[in-house]
N, C-alpha and C positions, 0 to 999 in steps of 0.2 A: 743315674746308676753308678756303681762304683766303680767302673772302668771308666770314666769320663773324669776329664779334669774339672778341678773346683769353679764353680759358676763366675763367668765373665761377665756376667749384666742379670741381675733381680731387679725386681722393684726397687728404686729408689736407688739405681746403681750410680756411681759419682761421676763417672765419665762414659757417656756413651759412645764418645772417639777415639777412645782407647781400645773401646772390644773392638770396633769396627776394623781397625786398624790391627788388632791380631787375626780377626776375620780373614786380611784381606792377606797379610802371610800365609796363613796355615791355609790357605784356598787351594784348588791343582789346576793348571792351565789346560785346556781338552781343547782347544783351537778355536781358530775362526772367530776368536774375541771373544768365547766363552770362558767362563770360569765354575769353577764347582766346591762348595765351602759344606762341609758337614756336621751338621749341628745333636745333640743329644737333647732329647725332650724328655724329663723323666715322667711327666705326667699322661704320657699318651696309654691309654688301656682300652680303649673300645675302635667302632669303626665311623661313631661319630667326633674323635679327635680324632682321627683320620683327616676327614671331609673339614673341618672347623681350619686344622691345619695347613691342611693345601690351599684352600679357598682363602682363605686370610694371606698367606706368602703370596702367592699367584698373583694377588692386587697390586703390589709393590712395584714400583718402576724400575724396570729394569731387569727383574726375576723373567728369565726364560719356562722355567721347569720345578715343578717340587715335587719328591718323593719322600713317604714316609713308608719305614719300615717297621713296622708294630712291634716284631720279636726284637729288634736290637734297640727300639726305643732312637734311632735314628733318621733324623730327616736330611735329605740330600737337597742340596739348592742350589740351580745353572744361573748364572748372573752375566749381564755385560755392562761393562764398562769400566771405568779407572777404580773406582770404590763402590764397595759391596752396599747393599742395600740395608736400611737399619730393620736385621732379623732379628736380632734379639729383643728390641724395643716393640716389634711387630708381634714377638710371640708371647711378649709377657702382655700386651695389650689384649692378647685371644684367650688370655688365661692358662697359658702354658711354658712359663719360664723354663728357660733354655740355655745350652754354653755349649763351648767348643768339644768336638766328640772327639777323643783318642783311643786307638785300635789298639788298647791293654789288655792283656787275659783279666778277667774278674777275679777278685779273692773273695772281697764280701759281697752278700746282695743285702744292703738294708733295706728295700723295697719289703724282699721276701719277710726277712724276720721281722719287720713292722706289720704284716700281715697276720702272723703266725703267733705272733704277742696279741695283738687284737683279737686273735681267733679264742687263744687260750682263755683271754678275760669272758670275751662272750660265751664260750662255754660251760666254766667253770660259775654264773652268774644264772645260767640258762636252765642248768643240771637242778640249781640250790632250788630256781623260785620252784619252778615244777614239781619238787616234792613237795614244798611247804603249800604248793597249790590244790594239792590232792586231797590233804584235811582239809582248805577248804572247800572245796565241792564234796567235800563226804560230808556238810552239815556240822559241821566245829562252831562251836559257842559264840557268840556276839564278839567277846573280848577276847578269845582268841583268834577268831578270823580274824578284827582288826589289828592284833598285834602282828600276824600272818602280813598283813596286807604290807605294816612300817618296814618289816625287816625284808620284804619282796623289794618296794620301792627301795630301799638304801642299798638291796641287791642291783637293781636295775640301773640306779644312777651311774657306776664306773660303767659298766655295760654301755651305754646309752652314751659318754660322754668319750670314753678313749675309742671304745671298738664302732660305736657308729659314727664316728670320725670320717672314716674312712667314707661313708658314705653320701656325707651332709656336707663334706667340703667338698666333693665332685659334684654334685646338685646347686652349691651356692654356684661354685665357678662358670656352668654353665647357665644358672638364672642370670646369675651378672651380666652375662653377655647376652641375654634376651633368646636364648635356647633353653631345652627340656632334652633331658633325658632318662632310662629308667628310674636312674638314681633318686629322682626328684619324687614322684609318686610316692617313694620306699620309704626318704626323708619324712615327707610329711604324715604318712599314716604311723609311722615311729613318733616321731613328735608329739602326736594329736593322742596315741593311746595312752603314753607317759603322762601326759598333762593330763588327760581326764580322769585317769586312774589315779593319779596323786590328788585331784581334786575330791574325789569322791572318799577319796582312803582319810582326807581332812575333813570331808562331813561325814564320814562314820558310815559312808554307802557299802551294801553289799557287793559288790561287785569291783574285781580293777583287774586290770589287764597286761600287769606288768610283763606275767607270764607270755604272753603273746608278740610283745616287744621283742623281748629279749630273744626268742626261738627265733624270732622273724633275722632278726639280724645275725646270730650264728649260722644258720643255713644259708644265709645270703653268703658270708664270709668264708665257708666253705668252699661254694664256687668261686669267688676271685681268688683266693687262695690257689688251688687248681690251675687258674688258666692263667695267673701269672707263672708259676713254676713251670707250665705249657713253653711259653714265651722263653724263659731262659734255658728251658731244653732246647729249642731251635737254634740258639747263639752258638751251643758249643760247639759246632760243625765247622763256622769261622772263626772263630777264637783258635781251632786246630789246626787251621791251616797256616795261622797266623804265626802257633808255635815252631812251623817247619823255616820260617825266616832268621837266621840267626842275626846278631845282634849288630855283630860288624866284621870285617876280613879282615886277613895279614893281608898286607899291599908292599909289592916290589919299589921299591926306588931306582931310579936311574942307575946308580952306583952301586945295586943290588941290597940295598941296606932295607930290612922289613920294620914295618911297624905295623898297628895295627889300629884299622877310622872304625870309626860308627857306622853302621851301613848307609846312612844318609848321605853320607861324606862318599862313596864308594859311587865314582861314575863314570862313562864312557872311557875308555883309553887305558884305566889303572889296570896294572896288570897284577893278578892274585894269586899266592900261593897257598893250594889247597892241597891238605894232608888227606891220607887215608880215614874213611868214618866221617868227614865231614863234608855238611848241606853247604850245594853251589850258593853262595849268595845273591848273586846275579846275572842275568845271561849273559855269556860270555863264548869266546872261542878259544878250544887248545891252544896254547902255544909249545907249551913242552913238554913230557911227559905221556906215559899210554897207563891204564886204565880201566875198571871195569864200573859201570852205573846202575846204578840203581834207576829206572825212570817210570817206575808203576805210576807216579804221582803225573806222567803225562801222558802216559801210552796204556797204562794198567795191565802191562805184561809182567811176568815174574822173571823172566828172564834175563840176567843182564845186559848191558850193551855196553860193547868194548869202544871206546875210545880213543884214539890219537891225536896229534899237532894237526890242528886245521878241521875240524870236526866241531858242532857250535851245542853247546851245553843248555842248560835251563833252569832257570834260579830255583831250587828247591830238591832238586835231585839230590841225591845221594853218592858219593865218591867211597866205593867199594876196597878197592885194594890197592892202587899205588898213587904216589905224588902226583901231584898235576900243577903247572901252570899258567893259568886263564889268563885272557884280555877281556875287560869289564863291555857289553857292547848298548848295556842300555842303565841307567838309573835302577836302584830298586823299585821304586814308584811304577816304573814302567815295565818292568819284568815279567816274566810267566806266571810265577807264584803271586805277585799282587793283582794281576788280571783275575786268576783264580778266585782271588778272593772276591775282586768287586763282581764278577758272575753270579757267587751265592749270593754275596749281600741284595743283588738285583733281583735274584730270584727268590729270596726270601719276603722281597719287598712284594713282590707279586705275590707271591700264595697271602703272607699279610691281608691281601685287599681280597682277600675271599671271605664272602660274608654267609656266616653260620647261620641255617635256616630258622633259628631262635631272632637271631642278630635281623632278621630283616619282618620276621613277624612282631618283634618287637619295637621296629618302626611306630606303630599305629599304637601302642599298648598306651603309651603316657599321656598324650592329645586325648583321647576314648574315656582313660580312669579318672582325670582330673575334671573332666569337663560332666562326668555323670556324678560324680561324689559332691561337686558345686551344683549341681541340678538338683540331687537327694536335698542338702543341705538347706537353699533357698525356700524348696518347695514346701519343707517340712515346717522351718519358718514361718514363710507366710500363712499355712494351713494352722498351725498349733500355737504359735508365736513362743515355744520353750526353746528355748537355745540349749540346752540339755541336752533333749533328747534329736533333736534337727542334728548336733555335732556328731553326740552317740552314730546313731544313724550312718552318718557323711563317713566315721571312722571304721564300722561295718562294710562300709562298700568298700571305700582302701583296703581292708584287710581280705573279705573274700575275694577280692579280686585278686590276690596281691601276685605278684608273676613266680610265685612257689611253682609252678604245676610247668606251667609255661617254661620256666628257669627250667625244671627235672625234666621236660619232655625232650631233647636230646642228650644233655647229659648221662641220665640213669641209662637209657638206651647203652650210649657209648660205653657207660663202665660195664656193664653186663656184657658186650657184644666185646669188649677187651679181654675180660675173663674166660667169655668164649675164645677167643684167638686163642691168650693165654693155654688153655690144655689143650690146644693145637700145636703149640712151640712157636707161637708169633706172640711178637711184643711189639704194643703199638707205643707211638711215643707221642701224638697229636691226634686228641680225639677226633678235631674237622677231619682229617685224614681220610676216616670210618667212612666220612660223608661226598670225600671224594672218586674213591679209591671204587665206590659202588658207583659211578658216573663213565668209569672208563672204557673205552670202546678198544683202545688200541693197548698191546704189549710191547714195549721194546726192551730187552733184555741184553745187557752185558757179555762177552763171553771168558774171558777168561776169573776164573775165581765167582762166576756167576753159575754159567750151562755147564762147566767144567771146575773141577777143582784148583784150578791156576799150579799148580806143580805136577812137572812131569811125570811118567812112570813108564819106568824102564819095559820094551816090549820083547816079549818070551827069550826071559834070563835062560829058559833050561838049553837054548839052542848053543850055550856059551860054554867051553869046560869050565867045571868045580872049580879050576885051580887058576886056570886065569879067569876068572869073575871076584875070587877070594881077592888075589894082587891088585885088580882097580877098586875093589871096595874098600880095601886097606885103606891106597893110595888116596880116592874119595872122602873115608874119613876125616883125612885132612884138609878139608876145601869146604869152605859154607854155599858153592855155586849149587844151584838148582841141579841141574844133571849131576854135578856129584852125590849131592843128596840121594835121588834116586839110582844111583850105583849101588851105595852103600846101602840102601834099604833092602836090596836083593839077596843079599848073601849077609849070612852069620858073620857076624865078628872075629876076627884071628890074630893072634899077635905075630907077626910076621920078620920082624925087625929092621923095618924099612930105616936107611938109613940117606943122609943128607938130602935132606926133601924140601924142597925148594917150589912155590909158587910164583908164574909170571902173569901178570894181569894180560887179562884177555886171550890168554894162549892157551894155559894149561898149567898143571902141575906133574913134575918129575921127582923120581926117588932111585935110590939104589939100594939094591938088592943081593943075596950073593954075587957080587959082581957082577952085573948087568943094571942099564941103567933104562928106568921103565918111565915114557913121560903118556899122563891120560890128559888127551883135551882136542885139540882142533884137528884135523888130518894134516893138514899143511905143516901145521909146524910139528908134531911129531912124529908126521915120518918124513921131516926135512933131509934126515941122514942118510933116507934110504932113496934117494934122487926124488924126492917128492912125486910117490907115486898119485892115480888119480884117486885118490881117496876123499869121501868128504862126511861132514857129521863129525863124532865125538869117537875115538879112537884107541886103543893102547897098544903103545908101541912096545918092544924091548930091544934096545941098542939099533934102535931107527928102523927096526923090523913089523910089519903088521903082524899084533897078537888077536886083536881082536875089535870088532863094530858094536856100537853100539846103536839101536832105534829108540824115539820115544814117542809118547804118543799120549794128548792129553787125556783123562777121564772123564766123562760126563758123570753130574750127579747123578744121583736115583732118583727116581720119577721125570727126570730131565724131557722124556719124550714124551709121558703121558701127561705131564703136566701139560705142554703148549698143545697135544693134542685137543683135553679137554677145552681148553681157552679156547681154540680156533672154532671147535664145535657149538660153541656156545655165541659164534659171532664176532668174538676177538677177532684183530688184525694183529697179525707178531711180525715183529723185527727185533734184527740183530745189529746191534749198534757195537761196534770195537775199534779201539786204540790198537789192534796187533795186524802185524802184515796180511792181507788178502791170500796168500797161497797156507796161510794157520789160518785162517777164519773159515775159507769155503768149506774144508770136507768136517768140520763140524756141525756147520750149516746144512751139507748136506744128508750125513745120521741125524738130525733133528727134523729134516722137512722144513723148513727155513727155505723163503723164498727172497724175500728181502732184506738184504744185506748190504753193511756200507762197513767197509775197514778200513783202518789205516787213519783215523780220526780221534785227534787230539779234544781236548776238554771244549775247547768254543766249536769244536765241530758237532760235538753230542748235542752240546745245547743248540747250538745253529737250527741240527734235526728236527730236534724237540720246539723250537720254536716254528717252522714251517708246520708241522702238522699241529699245532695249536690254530695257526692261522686259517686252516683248512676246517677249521672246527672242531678237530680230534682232541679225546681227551687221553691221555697217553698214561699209563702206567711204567714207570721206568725200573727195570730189575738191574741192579748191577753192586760192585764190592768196593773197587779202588776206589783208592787216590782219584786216580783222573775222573773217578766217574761221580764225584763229591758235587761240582755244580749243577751235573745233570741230574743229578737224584733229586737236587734243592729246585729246579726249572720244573719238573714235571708235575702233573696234574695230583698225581700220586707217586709213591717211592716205595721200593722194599728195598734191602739189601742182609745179607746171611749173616750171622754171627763170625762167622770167619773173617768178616769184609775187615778192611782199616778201622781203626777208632772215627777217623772224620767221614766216611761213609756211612756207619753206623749210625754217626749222628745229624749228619745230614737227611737220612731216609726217613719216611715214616713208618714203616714196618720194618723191624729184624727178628725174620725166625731161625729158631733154634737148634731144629734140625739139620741132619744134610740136606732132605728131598727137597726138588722144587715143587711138591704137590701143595706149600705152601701156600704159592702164589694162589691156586683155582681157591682155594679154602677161605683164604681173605676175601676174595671178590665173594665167595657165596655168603660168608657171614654177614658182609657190609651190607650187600644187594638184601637179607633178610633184616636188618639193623634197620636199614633206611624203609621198609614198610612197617616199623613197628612204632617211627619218630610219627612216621604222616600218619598214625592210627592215635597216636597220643595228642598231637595238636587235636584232631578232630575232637576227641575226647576233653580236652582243657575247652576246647568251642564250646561246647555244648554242657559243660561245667557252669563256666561262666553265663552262658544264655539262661540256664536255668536259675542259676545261686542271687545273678544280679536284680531282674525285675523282685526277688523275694527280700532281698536287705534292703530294695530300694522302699518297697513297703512297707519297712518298721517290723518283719516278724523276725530280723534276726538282731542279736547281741554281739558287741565284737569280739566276745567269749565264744559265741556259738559262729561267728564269721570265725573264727581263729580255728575250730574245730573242722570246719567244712574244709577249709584252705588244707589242710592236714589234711585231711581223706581225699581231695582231690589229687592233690601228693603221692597216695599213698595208692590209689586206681592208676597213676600214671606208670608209680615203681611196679606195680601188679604185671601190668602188661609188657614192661620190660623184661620183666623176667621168663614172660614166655618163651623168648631165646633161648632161653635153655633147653627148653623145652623141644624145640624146632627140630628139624632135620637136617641143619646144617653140621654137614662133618668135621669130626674130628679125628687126623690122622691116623693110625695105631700106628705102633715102630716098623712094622712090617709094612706098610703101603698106604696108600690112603683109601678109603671107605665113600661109596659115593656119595656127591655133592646136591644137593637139592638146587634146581635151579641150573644144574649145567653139566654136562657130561657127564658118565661114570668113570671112573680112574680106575686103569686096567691096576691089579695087584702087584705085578713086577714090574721092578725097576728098569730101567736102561742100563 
């Protein structure tokens, strides 16, 4: 891939003690004599390089563990001893050359546009024969059907030689190694139509089948196309968190003199100094300076958190408003934000290993077709003794068989059942998703910027005078804090002529006014002047005087209650999982009817959750928006999170609707839960495809013209009943509320 550095060991590589020995550098110590070296596999695309992968490292001496992660194209390997095991030499030996993985943002993907070049040739190749295939089957002249046939075949050959590329070097690699997989079937019945159809187009035969070729392999290419660009949507989740690392700190010298390391070079003891605006690089603890933070990325509050000398920070936060400087207390390696990230990579690596109901029916598909196409073949042989028509035949059965139908019968579902979401205001980003997300028994839901809109809102302004509300809202506009925000949003706009206006981090901001001096922010400190009376909350003072309190109070989205209501109705279990203190979490919990709830939990705490009731056999649907809540969306069985959420939440989830309402959520489950009886109604249907189409080609009454047409209409009863979906009764929101759901409660019309 193109975030990996240039290959350390190919075939025929010069020194194999050389990679071994960058191996053994770039490795990370995880204790107890383990080590862990991460390798980039560009070839990994199915769940049989998965299995090929593990199973071949695993054998090696001294390998503890091997994970492969399908979406990053990453394999993780636990090792003991002085020197790493020879993986690269072990991977090119399984047919999957490999080199050392670097955690770079991607600029190119040549994967992709090697795809998308292939797709374009087989289209454009695919589009030509097919017309010129229509004259002939409308009866065209001797000498123009064969002139038909020359210019099909010289069509088919780029077709055939760049775009089915793609699929005849995955079929060689794993015959090589004494495996099948689909790919092989697809090869050969490509092959065998091309060859018989250029034979027959040289003896002047009616019949070639170029056309059939070519559609076969554009179609094909479509789907991988597809589900790699799938794959490189799941990365950008970690590639975003990765962006939150800066690149290296100013670091103090003893004699106070700054310079500025690389962040590798930044470890225990250094001490940092950070400006305003800029991400902690590593955890560390105040030394000097006070502060406000930013820390949604650990707690997924909006609110900030003030700071002081002695107070211990977290690599990836945000430094709001004043100087600060740190003492370094762990490596970046070993920091908050890199833990983050090996979390999703984990968690990605695991949904990876989830095998799509296609992915495991097509288990038995290649053993079944090769083994009846050599049965047609021999038998026709020994019965006829034409090798003609025995191959014709053998190539009839490869093509109606061919996994067109099988291929469509989750796919077609899922884009239809996406479309459906889509004019619900959900956008799905992983079709398996579809097929999770209808498995889910349990809800656990984020709360702030999830149940609630994650910013405050000021509670009943009118109880304030006109005139002191105008003066904090002034003063407000000048402060980007969250409770300033919602000051200002209360009252109209004034020009006041607030003069020397001064913000102090963590405290508050002051201004002056005809002569008086007004500071809004904490009780303590502004009304220090007036013997710090007991006041507490967000305040405005005038010349240390109390003018006036302020309350706030989060908002729940719309549909926020009838959404978990209908969930719970329908046999869900919901919870409430949150990063923000337990005296904010409960009386949310308790306007929602929330009985289980855990607060005050950082990002391995989510996951921790999510991994206990995985254990318990729960399939968990996780709703949430942050920062913090990016590993756990990547851990759960299934994921939503709002359009509002962070960019790396977003893309860590598999679902972001569009809307405000959470009547989202019941809407997915209902479309999915309808999705998933329309896949088990199309396999049934491709069964009984097959049962019927096979014993009849095995017989000689079909053509691989008339196999190619059947294959197509079988295709084409699979897209049929996919599109019933639409049809169906699963709802679709209107702006005003949602509409009931087929399958699971009615959703009361007003919002929360």
């Amino acid at each position: 891939m193109s975030c990996c550095a240039p290959p350390l060991a190919l075939d025929g590589a010069p020194d194999p003690s050389a990679a071994r020995q960058e191996i053994r550098l770039a490795s990370r110590d995880l204790g107890n004599g383990l080590r862990q070296s991460d390798l980039s596999v560009p070839g990994l695309h199915c769940a049989a390089c998965i299995r090929a992968v593990e199973t071949g490292l695993a054998r090696l001496p001294g390998v503890a563990q091997v994970r492969v992660n399908l979406s990053t194209r990453r394999v993780s390997v636990q090792w003991q001893g002085e020197d790493p095991p020879e993986l690269l030499t072990a991977l090119t030996g399984l047919g999957y050359p490999g080199h050392l993985f670097e955690s770079e943002a991607a600029g190119t993907d040549p994967e992709r546009d090697r795809l998308v070049r292939a797709l374009a040739v087989a289209g454009f190749c695919a589009m030509n024969i097919m017309l010129l295939s229509v004259s002939v089957w409308s009866g065209a002249e001797p000498e123009t059907r064969q002139a038909f046939h020359w210019i099909s075949g010289a069509l088919a050959l780029p077709c055939l030689l760049y775009s089915g590329r793609i699929f005849f070097a995955s079929a060689w690699t794993v015959l090589r190694r004494g495996r099948t997989n689909m790919d092989v079937p697809i090869s050969i019945g490509i092959c065998l139509a091309f060859a018989l159809s250029l034979y027959d187009t040289i003896h002047d035969g009616p019949h070639a089948y170029f056309d059939a070729a070519t559609s076969l392999i554009f179609f094909l290419l479509i789907g991988r196309t597809l589900d790699h660009l799938m794959h490189e949507k799941a990365r950008a989740a970690v590639r975003g968190l990765m962006r939150l690392a800066p690149r290296g700190a100013t670091v103090l010298d003893v004699d106070g003199e700054r310079s500025y390391l690389p962040l590798a070079e930044v470890g225990p003891g250094r001490r940092i100094a950070l400006t305003a605006g800029e991400r902690v690089p590593v955890d560390g603890v105040v030394e000097d300076g006070t502060s406000e933070l930013d820390c949604a990325i650990a707690t997924g509050e909006s609110l900030p958190q003030a700071v002081s000398p002695g107070i211990a920070v977290q690599a990836g936060t945000l430094n709001l408003s004043g100087p600060l400087t740190i003492r370094a207390t762990a490596k970046a390696e070993s920091s908050f934000l890199a833990e983050m990230v090996r979390l999703m990579e984990a968690a990605e690596g695991g949904r990876a290993r989830y095998r799509r109901i296609a992915d495991r029916a097509a288990a038995l598909y290649s053993p079944v077709v090769h083994a009846t196409a050599l049965v047609a073949f021999l038998g026709w042989m020994l019965a006829t003794g034409d090798w003609h028509r025995a191959i014709t035949i053998a190539i009839a059965v490869l093509i109606i068989t061919c996994p067109c139908a099988l291929g469509l019968a989750v796919p077609i579902v899922q884009v239809v059942a996406s479309r459906r979401l889509f004019e619900a205001g959900i956008m799905v980003k992983d079709g398996s998703a579809i097929e999770r997300i209808a498995e889910v028994d349990t809800v656990a839901f984020d709360k702030t910027g999830t149940l609630t809109y994650g910013q405050p809102q000021l509670v009943d302004p009118e109880s304030i005078p006109a005139g002191d509300l105008a003066i904090a809202a002034a003063i407000a506009r000048r402060s980007g804090h969250p409770l300033s925000r919602a000051i200002a949003a209360a009252a109209p706009e004034e020009a006041l002529g607030l003069r020397e206006i001064r913000e102090h981090p963590g405290l508050g901001i002051e201004a002056e006014l005809e002569g008086h001096r007004y500071r809004l922010g904490r009780a303590r400190w502004a009304l220090a002047q007036a013997g710090g009376r007991q006041e507490s909350g967000t305040v405005l003072s005038r010349d240390g005087a109390l003018v006036a309190s302020f309350a706030f109070v989060e908002t729940l989205r719309p549909q926020a209650r009838d959404a978990i209501d209908v969930l719970r109705a329908d046999g869900l279990v919901i919870e409430l999982l949150s990063g923000d203190r337990p005296e904010a979490v409960q009386p949310v919990a308790s306007r929602l009817g929330i009985g289980d709830v855990s607060a005050g939990l950082l990002p391995t705490g989510k996951v921790e959750r999510l991994e206990a009731l995985a254990a318990e056999g729960r399939k968990v649907l996780m709703v949430g928006d942050g920062l913090n809540d990016a590993p756990a969306l990547a851990a759960a069985h299934a994921s939503m999170a709002p359009a509002s959420a962070a960019d790396i939440g977003r893309n860590a989830a598999d679902f972001v609707f569009l809307h405000d309402g959470l009547d989202a959520v019941p809407v997915a489950v209902a479309v999915a839960r309808a999705a998933g009886r329309l896949v088990r109604q199309n396999f049934a249907l491709a069964i009984l495809y097959n049962a019927l189409a096979l014993p009849v080609a095995i017989a000689g009454y079909v053509t691989p013209l008339i196999a190619a047409l059947a294959m197509s209409l079988s295709s084409i009863l699979v897209v049929a009943n996919a599109l019933r979906l639409d049809a169906g009764n699963a709802a679709v929101p209107a702006k005003s509320g949602p509409r009931p759901v087929k399958g699971l409660a009615a959703a009361h019309e007003t919002g929360t």
